[in-house]
C-alpha positions in Angstrom: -24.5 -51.4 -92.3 -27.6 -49.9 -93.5 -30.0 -51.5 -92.0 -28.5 -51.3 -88.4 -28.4 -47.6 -89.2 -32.0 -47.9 -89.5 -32.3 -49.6 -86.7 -30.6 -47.9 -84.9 -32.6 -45.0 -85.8 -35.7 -46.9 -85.2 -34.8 -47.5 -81.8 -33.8 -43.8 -81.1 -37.5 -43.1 -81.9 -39.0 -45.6 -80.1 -37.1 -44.1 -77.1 -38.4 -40.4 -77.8 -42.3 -41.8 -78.2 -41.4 -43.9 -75.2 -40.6 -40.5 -72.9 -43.3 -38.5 -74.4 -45.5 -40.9 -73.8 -44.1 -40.7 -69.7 -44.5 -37.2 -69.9 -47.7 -36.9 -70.8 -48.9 -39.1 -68.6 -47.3 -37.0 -65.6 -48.8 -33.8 -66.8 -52.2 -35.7 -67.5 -51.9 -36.7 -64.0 -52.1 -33.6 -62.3 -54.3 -31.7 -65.0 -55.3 -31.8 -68.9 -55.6 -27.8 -69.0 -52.8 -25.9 -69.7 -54.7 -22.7 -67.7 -52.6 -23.5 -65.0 -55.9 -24.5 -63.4 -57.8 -27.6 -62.7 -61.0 -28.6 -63.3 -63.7 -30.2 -61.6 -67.3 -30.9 -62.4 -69.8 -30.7 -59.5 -73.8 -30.9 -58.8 -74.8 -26.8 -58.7 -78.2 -27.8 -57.2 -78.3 -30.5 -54.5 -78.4 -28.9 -51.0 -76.1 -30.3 -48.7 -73.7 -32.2 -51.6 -72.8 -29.5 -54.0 -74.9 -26.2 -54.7 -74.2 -22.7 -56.3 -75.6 -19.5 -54.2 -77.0 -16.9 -56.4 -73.5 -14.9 -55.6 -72.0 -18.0 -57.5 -70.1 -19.2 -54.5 -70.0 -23.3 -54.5 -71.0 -25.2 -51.2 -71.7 -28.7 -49.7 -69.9 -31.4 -48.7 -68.5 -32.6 -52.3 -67.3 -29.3 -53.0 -65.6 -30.0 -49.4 -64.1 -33.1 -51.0 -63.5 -31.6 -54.3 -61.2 -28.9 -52.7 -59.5 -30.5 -50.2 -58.5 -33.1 -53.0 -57.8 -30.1 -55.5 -55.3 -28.6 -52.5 -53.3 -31.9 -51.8 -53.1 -31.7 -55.6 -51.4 -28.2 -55.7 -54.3 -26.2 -56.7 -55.8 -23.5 -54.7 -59.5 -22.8 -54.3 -58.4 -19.1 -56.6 -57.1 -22.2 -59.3 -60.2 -24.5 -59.8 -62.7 -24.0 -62.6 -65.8 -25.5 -61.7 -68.3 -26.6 -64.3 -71.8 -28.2 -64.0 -72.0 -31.8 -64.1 -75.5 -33.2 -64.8 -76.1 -36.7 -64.3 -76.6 -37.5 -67.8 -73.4 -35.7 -69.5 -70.9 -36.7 -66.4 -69.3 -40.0 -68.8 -69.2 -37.3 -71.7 -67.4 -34.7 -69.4 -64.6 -37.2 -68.7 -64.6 -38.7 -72.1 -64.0 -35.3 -73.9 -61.2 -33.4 -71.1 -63.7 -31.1 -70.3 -63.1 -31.8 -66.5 -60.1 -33.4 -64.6 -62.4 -35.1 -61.8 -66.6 -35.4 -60.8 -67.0 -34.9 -58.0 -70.8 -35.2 -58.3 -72.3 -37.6 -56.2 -71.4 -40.6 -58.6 -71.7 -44.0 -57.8 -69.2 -46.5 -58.7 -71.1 -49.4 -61.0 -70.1 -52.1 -63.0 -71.4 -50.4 -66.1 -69.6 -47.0 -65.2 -66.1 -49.0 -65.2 -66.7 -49.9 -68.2 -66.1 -46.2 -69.1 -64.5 -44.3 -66.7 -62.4 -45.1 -63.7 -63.2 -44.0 -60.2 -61.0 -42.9 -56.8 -62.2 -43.4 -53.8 -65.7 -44.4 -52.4 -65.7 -41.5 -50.4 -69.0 -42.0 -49.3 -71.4 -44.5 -49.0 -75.2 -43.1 -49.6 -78.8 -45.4 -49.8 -81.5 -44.5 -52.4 -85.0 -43.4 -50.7 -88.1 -41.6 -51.0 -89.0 -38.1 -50.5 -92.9 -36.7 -50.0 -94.8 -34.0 -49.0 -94.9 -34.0 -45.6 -98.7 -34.5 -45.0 -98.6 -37.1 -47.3 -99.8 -40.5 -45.7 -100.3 -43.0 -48.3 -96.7 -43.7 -49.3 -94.3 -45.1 -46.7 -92.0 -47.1 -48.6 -91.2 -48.8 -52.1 -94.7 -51.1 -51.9 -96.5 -47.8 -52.2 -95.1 -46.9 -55.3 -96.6 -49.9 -57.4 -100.1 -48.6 -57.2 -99.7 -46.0 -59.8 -98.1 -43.8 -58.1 -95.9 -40.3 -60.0 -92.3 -40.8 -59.3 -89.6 -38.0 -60.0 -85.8 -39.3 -60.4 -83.2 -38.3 -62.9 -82.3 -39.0 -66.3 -79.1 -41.0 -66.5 -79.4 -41.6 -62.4 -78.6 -45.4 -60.9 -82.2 -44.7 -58.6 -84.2 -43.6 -62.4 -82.6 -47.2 -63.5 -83.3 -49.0 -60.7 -87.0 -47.7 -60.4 -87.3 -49.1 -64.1 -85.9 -52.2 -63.1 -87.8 -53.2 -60.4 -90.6 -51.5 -60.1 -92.7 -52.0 -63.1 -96.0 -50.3 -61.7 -94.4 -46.8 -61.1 -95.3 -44.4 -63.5 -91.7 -42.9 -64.0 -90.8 -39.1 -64.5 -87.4 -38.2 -65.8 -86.2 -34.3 -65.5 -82.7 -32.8 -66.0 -82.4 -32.0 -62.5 -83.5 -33.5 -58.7 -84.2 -29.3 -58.1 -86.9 -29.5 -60.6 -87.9 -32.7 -59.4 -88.9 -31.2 -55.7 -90.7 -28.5 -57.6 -93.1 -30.8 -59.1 -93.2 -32.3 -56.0 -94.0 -29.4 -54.3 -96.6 -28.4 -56.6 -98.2 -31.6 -56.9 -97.4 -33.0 -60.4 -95.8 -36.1 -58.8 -96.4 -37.5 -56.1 -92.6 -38.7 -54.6 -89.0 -38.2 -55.8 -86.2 -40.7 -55.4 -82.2 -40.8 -55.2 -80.3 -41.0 -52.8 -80.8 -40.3 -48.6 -77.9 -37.6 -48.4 -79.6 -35.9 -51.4 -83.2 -36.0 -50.5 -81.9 -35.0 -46.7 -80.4 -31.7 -48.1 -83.6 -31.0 -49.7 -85.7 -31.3 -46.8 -83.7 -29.2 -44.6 -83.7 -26.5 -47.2 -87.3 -26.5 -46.8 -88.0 -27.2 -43.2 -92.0 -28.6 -42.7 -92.4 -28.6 -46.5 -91.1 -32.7 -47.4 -89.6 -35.9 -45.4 -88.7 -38.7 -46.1 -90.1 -42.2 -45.5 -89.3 -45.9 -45.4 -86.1 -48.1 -45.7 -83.2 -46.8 -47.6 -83.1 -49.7 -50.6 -79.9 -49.5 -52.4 -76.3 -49.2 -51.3 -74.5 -46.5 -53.1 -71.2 -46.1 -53.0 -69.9 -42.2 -54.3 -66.7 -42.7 -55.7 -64.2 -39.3 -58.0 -64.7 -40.0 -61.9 -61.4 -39.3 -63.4 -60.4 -40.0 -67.0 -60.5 -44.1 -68.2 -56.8 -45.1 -67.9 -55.7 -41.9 -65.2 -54.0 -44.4 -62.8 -51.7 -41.8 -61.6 -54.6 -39.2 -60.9 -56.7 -41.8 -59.3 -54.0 -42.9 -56.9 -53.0 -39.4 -55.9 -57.1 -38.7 -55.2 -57.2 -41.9 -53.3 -53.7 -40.3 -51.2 -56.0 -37.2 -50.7 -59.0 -38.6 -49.4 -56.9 -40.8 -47.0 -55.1 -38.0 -45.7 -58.8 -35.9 -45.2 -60.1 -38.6 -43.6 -56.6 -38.9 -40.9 -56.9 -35.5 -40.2 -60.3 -34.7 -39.6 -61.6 -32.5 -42.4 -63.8 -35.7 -43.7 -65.8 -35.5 -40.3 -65.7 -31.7 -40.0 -67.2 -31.4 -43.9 -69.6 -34.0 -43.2 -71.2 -32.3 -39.5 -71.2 -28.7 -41.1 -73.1 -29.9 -44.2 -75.5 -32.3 -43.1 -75.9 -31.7 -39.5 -78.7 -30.2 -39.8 -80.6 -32.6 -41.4 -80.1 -34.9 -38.3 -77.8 -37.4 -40.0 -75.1 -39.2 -37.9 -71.6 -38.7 -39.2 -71.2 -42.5 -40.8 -67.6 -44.4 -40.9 -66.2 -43.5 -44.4 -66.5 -46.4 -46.6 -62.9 -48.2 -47.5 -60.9 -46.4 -49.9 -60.2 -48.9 -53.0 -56.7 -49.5 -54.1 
């Protein structure tokens, strides 16, 4: 009699770990603040994609995505907290609950599943070059291997793939792709690379200063970090950006942000289930 009493008790408390665990996994799912807010870690200085104005307003097209996704979600824009997400410290943001979801031009690799897990694509971006525009002696990746100063950024995919396959580049690694079109600008490199849609906002926030040149040379697909193990976050994102991409908001954010530039609206990439 005893010891079904304790199991009995056992199971009882198996059950109650069993429907904690459930509920925290439902509350997980729509944010790990108790604020009553969520929040989402964005670029604050790439033109086009995700900067903050001196008046600290956010704009570009992932703060687009980041709302709209925050909204379906149940979280108005006077309910987000937005925090700064370097490239370098994005895996370390998700890692600690500092942020709910990056939406910081982050593409989905092998190595970053490893780590995090990722809704979406929601975008599918190509790694280039940017130069001063009267520069005449780089016009694609070839250039690059005679000796020439290239910018990127620490903890980027286009820093590592630079390293990889371009041995002759002499490789500079700042903080941020801002600081990298300053040395640009004032001639301490010589080209910075990432990604088209970046380098695009860039050069229309400087019109006649920089263009770009040659053959995009990568395939990047931008995918939502979320948490390692947030299924039931990643599937409601995924519902969100479906639904912005049925009812036009996808194409609307896209023309108001990098219409200017002169960049066709592209087909969004396939969501992945």
């Amino acid at each position: 009699m005893i010891l079904t009493g304790r199991l009995r008790t056992l199971a009882r408390v198996a059950a109650v770990l069993a429907w904690a665990a459930v509920l925290a996994a439902l509350t997980g799912a729509c944010t790990a603040h108790d604020s009553g807010k969520i929040t989402i870690g964005v670029k604050f200085d790439q033109p086009g994609l995700s900067v903050k104005r001196p008046d600290g307003t956010l704009d570009g097209f992932d703060v687009a995505v980041a709302r709209y996704v925050a909204a379906r979600l149940g979280y108005p824009p006077d309910r987000i907290a937005w925090i700064e997400a370097p490239s370098s410290q994005r895996e370390m943001l998700l890692r600690n609950g500092q942020v709910d979801f990056l939406v910081a031009t982050y593409s989905i690799t092998d190595s970053r599943l490893q780590k995090v897990d990722f809704a979406g694509p929601y975008l599918l971006a190509g790694q280039s070059l940017l130069v001063r525009a009267d520069n005449t002696d780089i016009t694609g990746t070839a250039s690059l291997q005679r000796h020439k100063k290239l910018c990127s950024v620490s903890g980027s995919t286009p820093a590592q793939r630079i390293k990889d396959r371009y041995p002759g580049v002499q490789l500079q690694r700042y903080d941020t792709y801002s600081a990298c079109v300053e040395a640009l600008r004032n001639g301490a490199i010589d080209a910075v690379t990432t990604d088209d849609v970046i380098l695009a906002g860039f050069a229309a926030q400087s019109p006649g200063d920089f263009k770009l040149v040659g053959e995009r040379f990568s395939q990047e697909l931008y995918g939502i970090g979320v948490r390692k193990g947030n299924d039931t976050l990643r599937q409601r994102i995924n519902d969100a950006l479906e639904e912005m991409e049925r009812d036009g908001s996808w194409r609307a954010a896209f023309e108001d942000n990098f219409g200017p530039a002169g960049f066709a609206v592209p087909d969004p990439p396939p969501i992945r289930r």
